[in-house]
PDB file with SEQRES, HELIX, SHEET and CRYST1 records, atoms N, CA, C and O in Angstrom:
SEQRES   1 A   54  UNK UNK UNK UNK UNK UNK UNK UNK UNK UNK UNK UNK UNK          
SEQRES   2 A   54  UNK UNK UNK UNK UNK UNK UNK UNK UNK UNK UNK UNK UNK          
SEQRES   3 A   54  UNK UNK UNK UNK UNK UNK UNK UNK UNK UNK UNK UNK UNK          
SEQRES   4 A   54  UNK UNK UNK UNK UNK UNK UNK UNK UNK UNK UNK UNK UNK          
SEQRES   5 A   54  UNK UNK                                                      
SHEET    1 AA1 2 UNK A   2  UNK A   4  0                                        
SHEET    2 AA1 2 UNK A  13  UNK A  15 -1                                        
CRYST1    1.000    1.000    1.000  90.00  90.00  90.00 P 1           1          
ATOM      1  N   UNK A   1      -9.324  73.408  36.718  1.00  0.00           N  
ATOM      2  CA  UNK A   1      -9.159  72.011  36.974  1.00  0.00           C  
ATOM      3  C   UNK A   1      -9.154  71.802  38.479  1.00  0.00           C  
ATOM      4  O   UNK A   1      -8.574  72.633  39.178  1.00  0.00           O  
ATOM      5  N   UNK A   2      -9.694  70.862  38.976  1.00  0.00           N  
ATOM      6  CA  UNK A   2      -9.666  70.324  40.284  1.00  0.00           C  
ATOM      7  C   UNK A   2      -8.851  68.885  40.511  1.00  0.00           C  
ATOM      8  O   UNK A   2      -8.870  67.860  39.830  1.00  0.00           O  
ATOM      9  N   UNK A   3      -8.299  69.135  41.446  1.00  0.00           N  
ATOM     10  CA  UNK A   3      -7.696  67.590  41.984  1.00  0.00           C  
ATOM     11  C   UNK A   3      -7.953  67.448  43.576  1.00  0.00           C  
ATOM     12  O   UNK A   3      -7.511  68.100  44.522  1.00  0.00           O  
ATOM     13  N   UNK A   4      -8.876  66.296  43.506  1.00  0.00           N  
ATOM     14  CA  UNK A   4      -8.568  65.728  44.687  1.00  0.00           C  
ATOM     15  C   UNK A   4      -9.091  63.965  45.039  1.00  0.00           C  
ATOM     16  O   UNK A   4      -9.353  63.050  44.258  1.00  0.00           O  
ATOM     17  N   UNK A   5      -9.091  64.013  46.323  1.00  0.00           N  
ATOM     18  CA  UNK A   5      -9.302  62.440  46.457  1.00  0.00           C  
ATOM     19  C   UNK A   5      -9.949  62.264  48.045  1.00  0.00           C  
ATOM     20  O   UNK A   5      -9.761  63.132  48.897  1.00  0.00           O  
ATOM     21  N   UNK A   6     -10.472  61.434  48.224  1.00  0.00           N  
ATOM     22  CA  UNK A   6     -11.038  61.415  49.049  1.00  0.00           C  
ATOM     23  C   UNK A   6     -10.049  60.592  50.476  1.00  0.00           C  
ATOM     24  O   UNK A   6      -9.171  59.757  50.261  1.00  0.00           O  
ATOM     25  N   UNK A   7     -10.412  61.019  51.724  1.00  0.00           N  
ATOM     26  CA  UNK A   7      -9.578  60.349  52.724  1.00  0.00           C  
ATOM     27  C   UNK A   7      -9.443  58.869  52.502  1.00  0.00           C  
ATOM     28  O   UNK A   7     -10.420  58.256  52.073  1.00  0.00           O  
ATOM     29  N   UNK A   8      -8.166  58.157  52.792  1.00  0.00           N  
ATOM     30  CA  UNK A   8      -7.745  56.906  52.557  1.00  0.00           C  
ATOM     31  C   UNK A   8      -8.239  56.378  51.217  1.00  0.00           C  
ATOM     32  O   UNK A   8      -8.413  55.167  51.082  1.00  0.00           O  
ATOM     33  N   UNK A   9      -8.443  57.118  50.347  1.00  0.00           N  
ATOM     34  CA  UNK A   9      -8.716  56.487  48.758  1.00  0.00           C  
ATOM     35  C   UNK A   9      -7.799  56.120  47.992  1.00  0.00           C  
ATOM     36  O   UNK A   9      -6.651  56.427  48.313  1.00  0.00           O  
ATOM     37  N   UNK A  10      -7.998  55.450  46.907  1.00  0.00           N  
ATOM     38  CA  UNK A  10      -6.503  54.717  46.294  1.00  0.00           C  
ATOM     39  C   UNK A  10      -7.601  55.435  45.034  1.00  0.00           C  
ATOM     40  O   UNK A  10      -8.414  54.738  44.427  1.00  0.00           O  
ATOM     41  N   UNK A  11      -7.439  56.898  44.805  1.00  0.00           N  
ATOM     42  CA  UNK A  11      -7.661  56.728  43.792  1.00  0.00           C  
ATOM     43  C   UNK A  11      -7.644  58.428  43.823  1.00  0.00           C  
ATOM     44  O   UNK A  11      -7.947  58.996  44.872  1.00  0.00           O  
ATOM     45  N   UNK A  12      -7.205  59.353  42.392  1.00  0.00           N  
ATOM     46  CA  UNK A  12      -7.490  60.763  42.673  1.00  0.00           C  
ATOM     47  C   UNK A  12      -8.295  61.596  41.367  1.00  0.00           C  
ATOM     48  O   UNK A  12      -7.957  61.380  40.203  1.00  0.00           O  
ATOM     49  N   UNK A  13      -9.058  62.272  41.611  1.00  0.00           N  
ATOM     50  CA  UNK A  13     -10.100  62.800  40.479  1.00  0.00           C  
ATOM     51  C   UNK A  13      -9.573  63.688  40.001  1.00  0.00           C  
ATOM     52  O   UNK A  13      -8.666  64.028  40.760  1.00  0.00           O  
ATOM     53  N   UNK A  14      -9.604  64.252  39.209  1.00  0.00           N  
ATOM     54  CA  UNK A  14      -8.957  64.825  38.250  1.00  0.00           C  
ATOM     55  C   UNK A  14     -10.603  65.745  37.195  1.00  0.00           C  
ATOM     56  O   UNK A  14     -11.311  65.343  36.271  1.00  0.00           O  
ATOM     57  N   UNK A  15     -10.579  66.571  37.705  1.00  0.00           N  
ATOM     58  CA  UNK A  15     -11.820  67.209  37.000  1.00  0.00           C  
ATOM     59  C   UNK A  15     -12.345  68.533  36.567  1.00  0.00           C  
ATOM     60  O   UNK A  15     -12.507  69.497  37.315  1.00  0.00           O  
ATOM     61  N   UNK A  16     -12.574  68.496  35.401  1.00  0.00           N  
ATOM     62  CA  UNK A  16     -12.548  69.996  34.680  1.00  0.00           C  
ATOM     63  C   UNK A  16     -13.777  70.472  35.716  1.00  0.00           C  
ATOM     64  O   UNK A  16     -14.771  70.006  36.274  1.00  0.00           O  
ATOM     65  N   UNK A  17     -12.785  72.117  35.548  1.00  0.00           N  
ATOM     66  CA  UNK A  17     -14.044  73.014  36.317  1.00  0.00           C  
ATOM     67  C   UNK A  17     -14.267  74.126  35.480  1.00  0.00           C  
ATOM     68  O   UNK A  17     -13.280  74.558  34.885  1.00  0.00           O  
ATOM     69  N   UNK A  18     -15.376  74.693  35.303  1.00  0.00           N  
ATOM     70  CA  UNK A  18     -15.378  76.052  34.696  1.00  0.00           C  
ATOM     71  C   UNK A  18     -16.267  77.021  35.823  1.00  0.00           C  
ATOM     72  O   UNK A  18     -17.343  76.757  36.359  1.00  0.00           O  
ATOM     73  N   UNK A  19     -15.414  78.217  35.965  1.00  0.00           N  
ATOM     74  CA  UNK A  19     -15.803  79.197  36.848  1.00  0.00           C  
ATOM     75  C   UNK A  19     -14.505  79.794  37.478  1.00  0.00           C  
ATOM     76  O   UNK A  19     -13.366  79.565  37.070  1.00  0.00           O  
ATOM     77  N   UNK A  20     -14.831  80.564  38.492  1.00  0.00           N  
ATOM     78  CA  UNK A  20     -13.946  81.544  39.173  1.00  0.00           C  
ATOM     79  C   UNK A  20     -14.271  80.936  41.166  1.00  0.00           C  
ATOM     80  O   UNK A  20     -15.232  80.394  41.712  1.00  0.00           O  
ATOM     81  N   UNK A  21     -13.687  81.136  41.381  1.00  0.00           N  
ATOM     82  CA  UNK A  21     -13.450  80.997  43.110  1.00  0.00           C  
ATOM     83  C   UNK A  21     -14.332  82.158  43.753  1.00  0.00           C  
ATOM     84  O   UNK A  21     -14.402  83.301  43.301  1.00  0.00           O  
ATOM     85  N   UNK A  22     -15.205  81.528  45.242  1.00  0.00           N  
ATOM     86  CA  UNK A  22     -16.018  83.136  45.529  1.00  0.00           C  
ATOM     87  C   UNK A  22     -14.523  83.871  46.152  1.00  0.00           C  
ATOM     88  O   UNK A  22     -13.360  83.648  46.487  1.00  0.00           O  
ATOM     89  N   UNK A  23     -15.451  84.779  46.021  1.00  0.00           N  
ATOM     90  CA  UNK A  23     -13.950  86.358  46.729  1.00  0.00           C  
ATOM     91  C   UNK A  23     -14.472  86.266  48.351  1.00  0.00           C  
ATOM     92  O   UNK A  23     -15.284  85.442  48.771  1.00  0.00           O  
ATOM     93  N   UNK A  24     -13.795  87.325  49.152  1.00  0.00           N  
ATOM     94  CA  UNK A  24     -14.272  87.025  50.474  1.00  0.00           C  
ATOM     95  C   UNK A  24     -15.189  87.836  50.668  1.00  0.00           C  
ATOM     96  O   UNK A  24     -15.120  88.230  51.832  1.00  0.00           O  
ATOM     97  N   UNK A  25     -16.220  88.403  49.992  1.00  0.00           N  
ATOM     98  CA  UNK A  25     -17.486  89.045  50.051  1.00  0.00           C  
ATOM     99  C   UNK A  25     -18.489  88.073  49.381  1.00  0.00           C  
ATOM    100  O   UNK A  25     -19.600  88.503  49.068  1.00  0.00           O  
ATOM    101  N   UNK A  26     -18.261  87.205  49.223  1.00  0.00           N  
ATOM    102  CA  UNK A  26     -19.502  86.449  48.763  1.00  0.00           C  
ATOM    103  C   UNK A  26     -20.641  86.566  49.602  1.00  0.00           C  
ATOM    104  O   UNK A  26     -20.425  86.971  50.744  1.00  0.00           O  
ATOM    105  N   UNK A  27     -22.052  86.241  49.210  1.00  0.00           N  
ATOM    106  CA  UNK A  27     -23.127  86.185  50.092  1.00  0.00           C  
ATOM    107  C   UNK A  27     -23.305  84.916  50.415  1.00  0.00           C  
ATOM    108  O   UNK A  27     -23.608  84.528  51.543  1.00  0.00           O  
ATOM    109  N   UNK A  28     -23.105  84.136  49.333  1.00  0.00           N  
ATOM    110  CA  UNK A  28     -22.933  82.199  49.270  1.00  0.00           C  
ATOM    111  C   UNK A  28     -24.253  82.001  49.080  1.00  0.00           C  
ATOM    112  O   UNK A  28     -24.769  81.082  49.715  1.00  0.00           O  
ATOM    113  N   UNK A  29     -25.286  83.003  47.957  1.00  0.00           N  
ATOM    114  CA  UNK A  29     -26.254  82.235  47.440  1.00  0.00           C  
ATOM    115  C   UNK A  29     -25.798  82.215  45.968  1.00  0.00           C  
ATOM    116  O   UNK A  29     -25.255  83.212  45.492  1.00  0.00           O  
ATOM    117  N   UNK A  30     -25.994  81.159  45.273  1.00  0.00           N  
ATOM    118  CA  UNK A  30     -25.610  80.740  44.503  1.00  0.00           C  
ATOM    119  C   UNK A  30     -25.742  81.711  42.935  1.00  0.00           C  
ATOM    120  O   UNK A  30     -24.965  81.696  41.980  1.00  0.00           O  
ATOM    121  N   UNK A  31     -27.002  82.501  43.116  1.00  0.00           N  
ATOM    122  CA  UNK A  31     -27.382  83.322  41.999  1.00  0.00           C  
ATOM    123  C   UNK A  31     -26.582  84.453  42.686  1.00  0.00           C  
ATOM    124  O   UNK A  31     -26.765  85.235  41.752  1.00  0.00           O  
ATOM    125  N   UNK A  32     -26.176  84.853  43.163  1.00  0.00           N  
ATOM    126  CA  UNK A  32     -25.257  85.931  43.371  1.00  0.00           C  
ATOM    127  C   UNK A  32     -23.975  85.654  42.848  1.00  0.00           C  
ATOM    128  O   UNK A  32     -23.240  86.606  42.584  1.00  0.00           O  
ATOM    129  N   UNK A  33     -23.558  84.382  42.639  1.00  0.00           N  
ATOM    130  CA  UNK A  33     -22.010  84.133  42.424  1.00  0.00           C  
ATOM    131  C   UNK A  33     -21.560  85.124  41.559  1.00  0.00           C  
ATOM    132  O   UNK A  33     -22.288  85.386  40.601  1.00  0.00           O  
ATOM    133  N   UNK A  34     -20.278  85.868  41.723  1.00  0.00           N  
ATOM    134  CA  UNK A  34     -19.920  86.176  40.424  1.00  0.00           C  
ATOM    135  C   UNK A  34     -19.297  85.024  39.162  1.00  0.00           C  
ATOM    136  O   UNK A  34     -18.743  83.940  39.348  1.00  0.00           O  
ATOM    137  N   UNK A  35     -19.631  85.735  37.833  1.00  0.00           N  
ATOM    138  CA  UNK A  35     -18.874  84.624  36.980  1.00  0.00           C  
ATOM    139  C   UNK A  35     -20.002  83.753  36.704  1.00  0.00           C  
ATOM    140  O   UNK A  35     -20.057  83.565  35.488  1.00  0.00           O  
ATOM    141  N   UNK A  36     -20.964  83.117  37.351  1.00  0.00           N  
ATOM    142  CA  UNK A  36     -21.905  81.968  37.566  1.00  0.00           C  
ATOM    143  C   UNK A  36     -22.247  81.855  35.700  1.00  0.00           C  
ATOM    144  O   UNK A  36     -22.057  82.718  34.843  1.00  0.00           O  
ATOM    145  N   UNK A  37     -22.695  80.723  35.583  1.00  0.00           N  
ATOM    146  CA  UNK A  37     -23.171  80.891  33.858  1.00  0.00           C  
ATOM    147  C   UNK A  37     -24.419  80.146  34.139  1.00  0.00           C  
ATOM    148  O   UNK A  37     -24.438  79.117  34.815  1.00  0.00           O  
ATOM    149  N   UNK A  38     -25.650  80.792  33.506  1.00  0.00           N  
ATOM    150  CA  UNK A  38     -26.632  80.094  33.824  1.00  0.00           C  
ATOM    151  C   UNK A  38     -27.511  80.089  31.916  1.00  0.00           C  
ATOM    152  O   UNK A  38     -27.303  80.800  30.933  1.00  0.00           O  
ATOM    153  N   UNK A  39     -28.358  79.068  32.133  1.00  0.00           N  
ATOM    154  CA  UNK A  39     -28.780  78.759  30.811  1.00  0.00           C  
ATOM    155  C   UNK A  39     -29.892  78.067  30.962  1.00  0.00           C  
ATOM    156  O   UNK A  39     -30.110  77.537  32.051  1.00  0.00           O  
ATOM    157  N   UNK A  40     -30.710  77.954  30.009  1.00  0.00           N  
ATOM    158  CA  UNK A  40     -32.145  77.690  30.212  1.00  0.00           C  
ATOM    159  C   UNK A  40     -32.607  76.203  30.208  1.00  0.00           C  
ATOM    160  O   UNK A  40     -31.616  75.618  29.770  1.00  0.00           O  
ATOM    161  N   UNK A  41     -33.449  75.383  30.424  1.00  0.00           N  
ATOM    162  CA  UNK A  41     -33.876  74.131  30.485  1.00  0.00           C  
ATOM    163  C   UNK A  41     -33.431  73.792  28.770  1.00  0.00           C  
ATOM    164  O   UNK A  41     -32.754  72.801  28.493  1.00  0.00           O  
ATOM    165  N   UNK A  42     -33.947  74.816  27.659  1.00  0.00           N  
ATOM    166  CA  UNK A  42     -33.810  74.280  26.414  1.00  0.00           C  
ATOM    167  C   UNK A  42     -32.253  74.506  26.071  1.00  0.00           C  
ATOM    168  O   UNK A  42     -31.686  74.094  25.060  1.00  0.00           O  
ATOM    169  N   UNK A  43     -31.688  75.236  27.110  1.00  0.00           N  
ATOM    170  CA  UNK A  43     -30.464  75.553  26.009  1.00  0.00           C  
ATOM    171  C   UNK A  43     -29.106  74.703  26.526  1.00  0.00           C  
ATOM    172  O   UNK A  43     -29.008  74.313  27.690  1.00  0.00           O  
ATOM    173  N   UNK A  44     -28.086  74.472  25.522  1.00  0.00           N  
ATOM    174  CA  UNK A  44     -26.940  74.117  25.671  1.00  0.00           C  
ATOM    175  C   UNK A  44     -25.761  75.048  26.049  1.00  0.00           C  
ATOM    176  O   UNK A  44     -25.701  76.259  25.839  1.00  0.00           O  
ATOM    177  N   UNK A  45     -24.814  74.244  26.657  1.00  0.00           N  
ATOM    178  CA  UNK A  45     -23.260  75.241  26.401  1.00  0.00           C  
ATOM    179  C   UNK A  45     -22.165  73.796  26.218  1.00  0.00           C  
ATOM    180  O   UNK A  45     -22.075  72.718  26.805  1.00  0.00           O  
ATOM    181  N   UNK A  46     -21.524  74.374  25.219  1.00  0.00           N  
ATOM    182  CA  UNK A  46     -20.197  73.583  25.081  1.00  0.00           C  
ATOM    183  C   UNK A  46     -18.852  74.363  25.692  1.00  0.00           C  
ATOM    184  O   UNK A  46     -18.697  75.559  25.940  1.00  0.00           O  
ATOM    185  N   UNK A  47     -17.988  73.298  25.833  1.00  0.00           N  
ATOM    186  CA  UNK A  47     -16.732  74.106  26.541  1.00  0.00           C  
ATOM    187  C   UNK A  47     -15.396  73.140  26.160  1.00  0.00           C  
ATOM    188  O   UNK A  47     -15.321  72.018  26.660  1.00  0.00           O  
ATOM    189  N   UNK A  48     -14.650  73.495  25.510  1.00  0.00           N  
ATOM    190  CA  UNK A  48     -13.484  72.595  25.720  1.00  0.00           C  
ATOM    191  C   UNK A  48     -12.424  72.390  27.121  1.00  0.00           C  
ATOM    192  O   UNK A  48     -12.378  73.169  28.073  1.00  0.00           O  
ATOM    193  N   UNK A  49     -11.690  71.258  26.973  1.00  0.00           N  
ATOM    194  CA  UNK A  49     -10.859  71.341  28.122  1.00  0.00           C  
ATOM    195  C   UNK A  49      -9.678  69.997  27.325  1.00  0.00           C  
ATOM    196  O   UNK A  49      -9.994  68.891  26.887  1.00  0.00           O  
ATOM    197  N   UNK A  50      -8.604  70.509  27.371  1.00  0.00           N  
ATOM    198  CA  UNK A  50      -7.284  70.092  27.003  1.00  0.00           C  
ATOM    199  C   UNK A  50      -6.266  69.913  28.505  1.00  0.00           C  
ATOM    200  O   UNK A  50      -6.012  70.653  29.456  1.00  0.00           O  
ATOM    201  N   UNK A  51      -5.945  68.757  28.174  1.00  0.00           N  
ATOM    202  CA  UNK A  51      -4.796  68.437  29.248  1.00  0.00           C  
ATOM    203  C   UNK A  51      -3.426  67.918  28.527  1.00  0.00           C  
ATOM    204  O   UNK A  51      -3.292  66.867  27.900  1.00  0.00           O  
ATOM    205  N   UNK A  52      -2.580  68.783  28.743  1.00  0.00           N  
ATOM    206  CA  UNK A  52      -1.244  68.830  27.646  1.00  0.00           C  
ATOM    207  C   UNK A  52      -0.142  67.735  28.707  1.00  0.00           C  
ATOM    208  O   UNK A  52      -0.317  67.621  29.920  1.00  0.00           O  
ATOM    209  N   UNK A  53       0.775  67.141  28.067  1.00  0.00           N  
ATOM    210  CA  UNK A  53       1.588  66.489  28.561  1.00  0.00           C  
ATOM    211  C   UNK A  53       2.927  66.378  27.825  1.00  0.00           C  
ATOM    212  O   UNK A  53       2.815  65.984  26.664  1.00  0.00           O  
ATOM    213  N   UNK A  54       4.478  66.706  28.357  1.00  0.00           N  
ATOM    214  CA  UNK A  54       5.349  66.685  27.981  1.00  0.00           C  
ATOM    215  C   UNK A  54       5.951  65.991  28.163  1.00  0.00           C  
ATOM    216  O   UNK A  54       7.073  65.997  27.656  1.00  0.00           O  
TER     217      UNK A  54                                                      
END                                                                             
């Protein structure tokens, strides 16, 4: 999950993420990422995401 908001905004995003953080060896091209999920023009992925509240 991500949270943030932009400078002087009245407003804050709140947004599912799926993946891992780069490590400090990254190369920072994108097909190197570890974790990365990649999928084809025809294909799908589903993913759930639950936000619990007490």
């Amino acid at each position: 999950m991500g949270i943030w908001s932009a400078k002087d905004a009245d407003f804050v995003c709140i947004e599912p993420w799926h993946g891992i953080t780069d490590s400090v060896q990254t190369t920072g091209k994108l097909e190197e990422k570890e974790g990365i999920l990649s999928i084809g023009a025809d294909d799908t992925f589903t993913a759930a995401w639950t936000v619990m509240t007490w």
